[in-house]
N, C-alpha and C positions, 0 to 999 in steps of 0.2 A: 504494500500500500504506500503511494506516492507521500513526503511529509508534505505536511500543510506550510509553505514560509511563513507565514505569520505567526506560529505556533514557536517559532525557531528566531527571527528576526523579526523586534520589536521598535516602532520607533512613538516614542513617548514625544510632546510638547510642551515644554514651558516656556516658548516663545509662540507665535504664530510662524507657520512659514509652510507653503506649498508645494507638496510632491507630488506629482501628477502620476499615476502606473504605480502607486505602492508594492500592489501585491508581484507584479512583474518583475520591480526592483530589488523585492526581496529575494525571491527566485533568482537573480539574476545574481547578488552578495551569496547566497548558498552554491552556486557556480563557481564563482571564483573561489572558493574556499576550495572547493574538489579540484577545481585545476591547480590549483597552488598543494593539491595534497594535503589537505586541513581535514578535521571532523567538529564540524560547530554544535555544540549543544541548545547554547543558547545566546543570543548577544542584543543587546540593550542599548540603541540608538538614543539619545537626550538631546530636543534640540533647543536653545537656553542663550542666554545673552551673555554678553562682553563681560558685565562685572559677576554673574553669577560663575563665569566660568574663570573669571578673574579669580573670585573668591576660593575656588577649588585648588586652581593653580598655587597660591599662596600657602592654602592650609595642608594640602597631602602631598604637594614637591617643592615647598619650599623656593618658587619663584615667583617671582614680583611684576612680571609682564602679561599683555594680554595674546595670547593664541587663539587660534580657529579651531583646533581639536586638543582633546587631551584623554588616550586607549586606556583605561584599566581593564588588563588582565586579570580574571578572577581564577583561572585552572595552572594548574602546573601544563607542562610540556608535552607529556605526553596522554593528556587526559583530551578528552573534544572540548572546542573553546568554550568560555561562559567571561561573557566581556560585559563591560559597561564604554562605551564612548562616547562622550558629549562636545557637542560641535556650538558654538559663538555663532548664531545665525547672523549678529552684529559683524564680527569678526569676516564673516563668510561674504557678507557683501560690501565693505570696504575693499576686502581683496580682488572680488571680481572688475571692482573699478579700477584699480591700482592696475590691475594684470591684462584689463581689455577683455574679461572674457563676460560673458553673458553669466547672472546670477545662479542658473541653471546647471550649466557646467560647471563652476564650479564649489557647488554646493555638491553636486555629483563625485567630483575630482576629490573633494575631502573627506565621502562616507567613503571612496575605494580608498584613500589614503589609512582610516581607520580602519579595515580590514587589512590593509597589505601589513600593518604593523601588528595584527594578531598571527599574522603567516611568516612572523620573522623578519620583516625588511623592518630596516632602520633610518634614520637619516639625522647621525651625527658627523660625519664626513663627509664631502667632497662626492667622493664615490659612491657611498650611503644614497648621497640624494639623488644623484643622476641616475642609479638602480631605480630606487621608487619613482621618482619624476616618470621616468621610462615606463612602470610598469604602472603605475596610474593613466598614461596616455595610453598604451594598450586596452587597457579596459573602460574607458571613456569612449574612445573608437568603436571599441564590439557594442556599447550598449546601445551608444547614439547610432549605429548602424545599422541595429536590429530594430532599433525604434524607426527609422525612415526604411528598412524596408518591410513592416509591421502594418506601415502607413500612419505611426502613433506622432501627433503633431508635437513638435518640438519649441 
């Protein structure tokens, strides 16, 4: 019996912000997990503003800046994932302005950036981020490619 993604990938709001194809998307985070060789139990999308993700950043990693994501891991290594990641929907659309890209993409580009970091990729180096940079565009590409030829309006 096929799982249900929503059963498996949750996304919570304590901001407002619009994801058009939820359930597709979900499906779509449970894909990359198998391609990347992952087994997800369960993982917990929060989508939340600048200070409240300020406030997180401060109190459980001891930094003082504001980010667009921040992954907690809740499994050891070799268990199937169980994550919490909360995304600055504030944070998410300054950057799309800063970077030229449309809100959409790259609110996309940061839920695969929190998944590529439960599969292992990193990005405290150089090389680090040119990996995930890379492998965030590969699956930005498959999704938004599957969506136009879906016929799913972008």
């Amino acid at each position: 019996m096929p799982i249900n993604p929503s059963s498996v990938v949750k996304f919570n709001f304590l901001m407002k912000v619009s994801i058009p194809s939820r359930t597709r998307l979900k499906r779509f985070l449970m894909n990359l997990f198998k391609e990347e060789g992952k087994r997800i139990e369960f993982i917990n999308y929060i989508f939340c503003s600048d200070s409240y993700l300020l406030d997180i950043n401060k109190r459980y990693l001891k930094h003082n800046y504001h980010t667009d994501i921040i992954t907690f891991s809740l499994s050891n290594q070799t268990e199937a994932i169980v994550a919490d990641i909360f995304i600055s929907v504030d944070r998410v659309k300054d950057n799309s302005k800063e970077y030229g890209t449309s809100f959409k993409e790259e609110l996309h580009r940061v839920i695969f950036h929190g998944a590529l970091h439960l599969c292992g990729y990193d990005d405290k180096t150089p090389s680090q981020i040119s990996t995930i940079r890379r492998r965030e565009g590969r699956y930005l590409a498959k999704y938004f490619k599957s969506s136009v030829s879906r016929g799913t309006k972008q």
